[in-house]
MIRO-328855 format. One record per residue: z, x, y of N, C-alpha, C, O in turn. Coordinates in steps of 0.2 Angstrom, whole numbers, padded with zeros to 4 digits, always signed. Atoms other than C-alpha are relative to their C-alpha. Layout:
<pts>
ZXYZXYZXYZXY;...
</pts>
This chain:
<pts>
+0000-0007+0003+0771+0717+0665-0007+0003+0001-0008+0008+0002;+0005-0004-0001+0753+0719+0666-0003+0000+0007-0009+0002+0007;+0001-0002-0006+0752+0720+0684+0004+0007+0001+0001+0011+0002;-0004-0008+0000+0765+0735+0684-0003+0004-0005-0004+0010-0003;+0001-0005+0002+0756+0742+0670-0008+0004+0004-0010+0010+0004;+0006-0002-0004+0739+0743+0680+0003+0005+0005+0002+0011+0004;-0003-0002-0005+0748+0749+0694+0003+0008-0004+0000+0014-0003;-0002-0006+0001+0756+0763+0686-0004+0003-0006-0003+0009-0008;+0010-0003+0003+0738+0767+0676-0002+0004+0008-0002+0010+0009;+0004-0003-0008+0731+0768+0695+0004+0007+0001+0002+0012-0002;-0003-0004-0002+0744+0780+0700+0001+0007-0005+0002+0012-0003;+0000-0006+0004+0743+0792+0684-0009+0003+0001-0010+0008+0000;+0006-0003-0001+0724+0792+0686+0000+0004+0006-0002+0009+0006;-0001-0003-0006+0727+0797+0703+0004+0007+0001+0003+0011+0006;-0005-0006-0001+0739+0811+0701-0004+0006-0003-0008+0005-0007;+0005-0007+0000+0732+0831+0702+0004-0002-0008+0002-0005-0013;-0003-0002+0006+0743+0833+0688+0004-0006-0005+0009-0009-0003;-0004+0005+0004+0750+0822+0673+0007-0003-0001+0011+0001-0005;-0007-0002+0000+0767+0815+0675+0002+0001-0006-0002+0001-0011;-0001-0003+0008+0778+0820+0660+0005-0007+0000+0008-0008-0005;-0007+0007+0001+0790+0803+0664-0002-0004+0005-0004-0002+0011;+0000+0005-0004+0788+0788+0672+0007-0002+0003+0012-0001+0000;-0006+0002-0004+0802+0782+0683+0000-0007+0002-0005-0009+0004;+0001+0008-0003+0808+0762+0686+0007+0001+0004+0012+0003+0002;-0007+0003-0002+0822+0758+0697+0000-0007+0001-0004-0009+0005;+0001+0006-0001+0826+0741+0695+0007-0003+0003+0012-0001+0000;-0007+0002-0005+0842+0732+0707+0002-0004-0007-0002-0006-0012;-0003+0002+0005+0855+0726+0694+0002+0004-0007+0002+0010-0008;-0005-0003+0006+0863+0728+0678-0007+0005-0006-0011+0002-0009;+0008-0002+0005+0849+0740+0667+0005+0004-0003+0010+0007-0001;-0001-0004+0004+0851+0746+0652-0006+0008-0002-0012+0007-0003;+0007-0004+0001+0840+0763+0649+0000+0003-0006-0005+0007-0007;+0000-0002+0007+0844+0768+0631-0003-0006-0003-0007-0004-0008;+0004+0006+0002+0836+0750+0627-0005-0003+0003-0007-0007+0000;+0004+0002-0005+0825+0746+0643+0001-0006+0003-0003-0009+0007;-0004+0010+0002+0835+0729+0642+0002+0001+0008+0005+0005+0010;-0005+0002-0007+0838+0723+0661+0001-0007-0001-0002-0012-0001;-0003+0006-0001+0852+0713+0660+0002-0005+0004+0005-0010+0002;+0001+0004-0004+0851+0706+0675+0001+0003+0007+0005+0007+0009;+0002-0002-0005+0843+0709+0691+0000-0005+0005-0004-0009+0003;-0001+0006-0004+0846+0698+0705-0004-0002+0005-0004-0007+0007;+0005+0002-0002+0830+0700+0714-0007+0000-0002-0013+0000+0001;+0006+0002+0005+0818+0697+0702+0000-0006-0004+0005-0008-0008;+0000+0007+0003+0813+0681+0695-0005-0003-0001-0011-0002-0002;+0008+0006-0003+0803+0665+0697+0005-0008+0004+0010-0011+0002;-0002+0006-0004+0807+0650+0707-0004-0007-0005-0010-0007-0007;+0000+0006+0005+0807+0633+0695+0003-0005+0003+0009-0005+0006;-0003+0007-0004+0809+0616+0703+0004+0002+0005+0010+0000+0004;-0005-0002-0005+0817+0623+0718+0007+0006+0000+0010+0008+0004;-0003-0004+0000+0826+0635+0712+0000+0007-0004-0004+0008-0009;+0002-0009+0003+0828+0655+0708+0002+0003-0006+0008+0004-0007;-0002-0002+0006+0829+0660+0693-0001+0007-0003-0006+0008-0006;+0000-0005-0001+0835+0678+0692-0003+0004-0009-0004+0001-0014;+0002-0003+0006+0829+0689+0679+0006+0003-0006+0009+0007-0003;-0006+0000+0006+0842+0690+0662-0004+0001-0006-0008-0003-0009;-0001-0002+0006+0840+0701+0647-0009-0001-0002-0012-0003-0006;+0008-0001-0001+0821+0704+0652-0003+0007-0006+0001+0012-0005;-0001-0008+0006+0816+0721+0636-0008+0002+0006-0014+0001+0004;+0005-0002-0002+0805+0728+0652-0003+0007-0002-0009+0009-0001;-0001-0006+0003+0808+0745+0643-0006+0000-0006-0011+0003-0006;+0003+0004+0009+0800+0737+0624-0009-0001+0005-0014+0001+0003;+0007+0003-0001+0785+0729+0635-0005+0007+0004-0010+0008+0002;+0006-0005-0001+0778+0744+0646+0000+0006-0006-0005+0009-0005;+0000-0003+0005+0781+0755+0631-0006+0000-0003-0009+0004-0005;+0002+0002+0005+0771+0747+0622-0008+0000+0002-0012+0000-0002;+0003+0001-0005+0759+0747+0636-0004+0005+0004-0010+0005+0006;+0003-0007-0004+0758+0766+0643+0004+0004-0005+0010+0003-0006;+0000-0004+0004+0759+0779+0632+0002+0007+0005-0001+0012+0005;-0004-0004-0002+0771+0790+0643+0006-0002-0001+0008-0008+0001;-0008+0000-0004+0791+0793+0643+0001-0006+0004-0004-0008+0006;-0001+0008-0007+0797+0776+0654+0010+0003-0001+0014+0003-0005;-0008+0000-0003+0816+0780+0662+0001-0006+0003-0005-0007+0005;-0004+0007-0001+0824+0763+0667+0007+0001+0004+0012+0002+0000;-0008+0000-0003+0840+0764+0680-0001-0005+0005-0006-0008+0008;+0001+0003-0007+0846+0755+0693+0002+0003+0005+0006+0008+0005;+0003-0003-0007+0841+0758+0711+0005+0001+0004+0004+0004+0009;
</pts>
């Protein structure tokens, strides 16, 4: 999360004008009334050889909490 959050800092710094809404599309099941991705299939971490998709992640709750803009959450 706090490489996403740097990143989407860099890019409001950069912008002529202030966005009014942040936008995420994330592949998989998202919730965007709660920011809850319930599971995403190409996000994860690799553990002892295997992938381990991302399930019931609150990416919504953590950049929130993070960037002081609107955040929308759908899938892509």
């Amino acid at each position: 999360f706090d490489a996403l959050t740097t990143v989407i800092r860099q890019a409001v710094a950069a912008a002529e004008t202030p966005p009014a809404r942040i936008g995420i599309a994330i592949p998989g099941f998202v919730d965007d009334a709660t920011g809850m991705v319930h599971w995403a299939p190409n996000f994860g971490i690799h553990k002892d050889g295997i992938f381990h998709y991302w399930t019931d992640i609150p990416i919504g709750t953590a950049l929130r909490q993070r960037i002081d803009i609107p955040i929308s959450i759908g899938n892509d």
